[in-house]
C-alpha positions in Angstrom: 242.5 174.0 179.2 240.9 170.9 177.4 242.4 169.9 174.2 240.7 168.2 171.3 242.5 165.5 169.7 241.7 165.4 165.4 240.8 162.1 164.7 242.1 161.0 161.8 241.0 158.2 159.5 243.2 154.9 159.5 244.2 154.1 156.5 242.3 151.0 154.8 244.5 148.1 154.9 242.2 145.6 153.0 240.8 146.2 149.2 236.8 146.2 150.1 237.6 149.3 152.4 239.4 151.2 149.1 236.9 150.5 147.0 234.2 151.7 149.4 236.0 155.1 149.2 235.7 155.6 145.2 233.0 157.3 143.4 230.6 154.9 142.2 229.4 155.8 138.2 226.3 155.2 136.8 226.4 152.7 133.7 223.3 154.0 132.4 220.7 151.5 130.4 221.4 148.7 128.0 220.1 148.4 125.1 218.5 145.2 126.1 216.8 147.5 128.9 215.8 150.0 126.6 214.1 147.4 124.0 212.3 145.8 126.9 210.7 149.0 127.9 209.8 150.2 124.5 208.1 146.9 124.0 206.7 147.1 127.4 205.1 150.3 126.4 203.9 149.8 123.1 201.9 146.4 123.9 200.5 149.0 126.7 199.6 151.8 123.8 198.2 149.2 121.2 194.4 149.3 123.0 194.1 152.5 123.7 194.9 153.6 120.6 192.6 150.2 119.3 189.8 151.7 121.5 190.0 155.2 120.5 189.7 154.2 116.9 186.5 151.8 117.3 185.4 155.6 119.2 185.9 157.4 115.6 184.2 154.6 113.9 181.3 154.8 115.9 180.8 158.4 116.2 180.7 158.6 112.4 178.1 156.0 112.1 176.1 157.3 114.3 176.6 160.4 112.5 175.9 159.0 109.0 172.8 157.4 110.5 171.3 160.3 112.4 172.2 162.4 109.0 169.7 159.8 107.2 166.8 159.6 109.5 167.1 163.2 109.1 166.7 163.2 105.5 163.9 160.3 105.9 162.1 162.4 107.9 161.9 165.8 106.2 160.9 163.5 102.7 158.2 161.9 105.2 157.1 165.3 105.7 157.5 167.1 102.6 155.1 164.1 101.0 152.3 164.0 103.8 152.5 167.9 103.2 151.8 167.3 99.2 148.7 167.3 97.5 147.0 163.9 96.7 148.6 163.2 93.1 148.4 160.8 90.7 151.8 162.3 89.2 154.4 161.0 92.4 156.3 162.3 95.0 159.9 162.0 93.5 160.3 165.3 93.5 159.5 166.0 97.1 161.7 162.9 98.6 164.6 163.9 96.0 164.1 167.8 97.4 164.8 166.3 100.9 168.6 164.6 99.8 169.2 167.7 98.3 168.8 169.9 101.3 171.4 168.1 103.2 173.9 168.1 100.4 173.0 165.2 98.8 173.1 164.0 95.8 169.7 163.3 94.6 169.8 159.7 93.7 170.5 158.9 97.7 166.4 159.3 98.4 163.6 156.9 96.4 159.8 156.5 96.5 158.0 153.4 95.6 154.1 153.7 95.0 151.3 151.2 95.4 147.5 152.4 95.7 144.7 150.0 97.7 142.3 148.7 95.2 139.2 147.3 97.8 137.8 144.6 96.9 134.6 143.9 95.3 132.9 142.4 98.5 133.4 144.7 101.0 133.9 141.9 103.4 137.1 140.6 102.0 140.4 142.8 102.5 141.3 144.8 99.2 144.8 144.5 97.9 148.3 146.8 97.3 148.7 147.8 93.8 151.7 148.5 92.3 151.8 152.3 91.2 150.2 155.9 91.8 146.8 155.3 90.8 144.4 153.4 88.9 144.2 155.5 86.2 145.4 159.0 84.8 143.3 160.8 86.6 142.9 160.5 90.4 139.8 158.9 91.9 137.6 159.8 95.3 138.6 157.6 98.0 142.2 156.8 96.7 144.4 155.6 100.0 148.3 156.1 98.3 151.2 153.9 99.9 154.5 156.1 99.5 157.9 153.9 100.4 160.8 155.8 100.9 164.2 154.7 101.2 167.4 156.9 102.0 170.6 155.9 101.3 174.0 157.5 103.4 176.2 159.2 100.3 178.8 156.0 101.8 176.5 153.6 101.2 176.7 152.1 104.7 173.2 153.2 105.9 169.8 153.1 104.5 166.6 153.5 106.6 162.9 153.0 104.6 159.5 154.0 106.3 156.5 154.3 104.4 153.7 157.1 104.3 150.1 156.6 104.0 148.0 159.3 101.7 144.4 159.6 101.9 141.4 161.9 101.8 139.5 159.5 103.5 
């Protein structure tokens, strides 16, 4: 018969040993810990959240621009769709604001008519207005200057039509 023998721990003579045996506690953070990490993180956060804002901003200008050409376009084509007039195109560039939801004012026309010159050699000029006269003459060629302004004010695009029954 074999016996086994319990080994038993010795008893710790010296301090280092007993403190070895006790639980060891957690002390948690320090404030001082806790401060550096917030600050750690926040300096981290600050560009992102600086990055996604210059995304907004963008994406709403672009927006606001793309909502103008828009505008600028269906005036361009609602006055190369009019009749040769002697009267304007206001109303047809102010009908184009107002189908997006705009106020009127944000869509102008400026007129100027080619006078030719008296030698048909030399280059004719740009004449402030519709027409020469009251009545509209054979031959006219009509330059129609749009401009659209964004509701904002941020944005304003300009492109000018040529009319002519020549």
């Amino acid at each position: 018969m074999v016996r086994i023998r319990e080994s038993r721990p010795e008893a710790c003579p010296t301090e280092r040993c007993a403190r070895a045996e006790q639980p060891v506690r957690d002390r948690g953070l320090g404030l001082v810990e806790v401060v550096v990490t917030v600050t750690i993180m926040a300096i981290t956060m600050i560009p992102l959240m600086l990055a996604a804002l210059m995304t907004v901003q963008a994406s709403s200008a672009t927006r606001t621009a793309s909502r103008v050409e828009t505008v600028l376009a269906n005036a361009a084509d609602r006055v190369n769709r009019a009749g040769e007039s002697c009267a304007g195109y206001d109303v047809y560039v102010q009908a184009a604001a107002l189908a997006e939801g705009w106020d009127a004012g944000q869509a102008s026309a400026v007129y100027h008519y080619y006078a030719p010159a008296a030698n048909p050699t030399i280059a004719g000029t740009w004449v402030n207005g519709t027409c020469p006269g009251l009545t509209r003459p054979d031959g006219l060629v009509q330059k129609v200057t749009i401009s659209v302004t964004s509701p904002d004010g941020k944005v304003t695009r300009t492109l000018e039509v040529v009319k002519s029954d020549v």
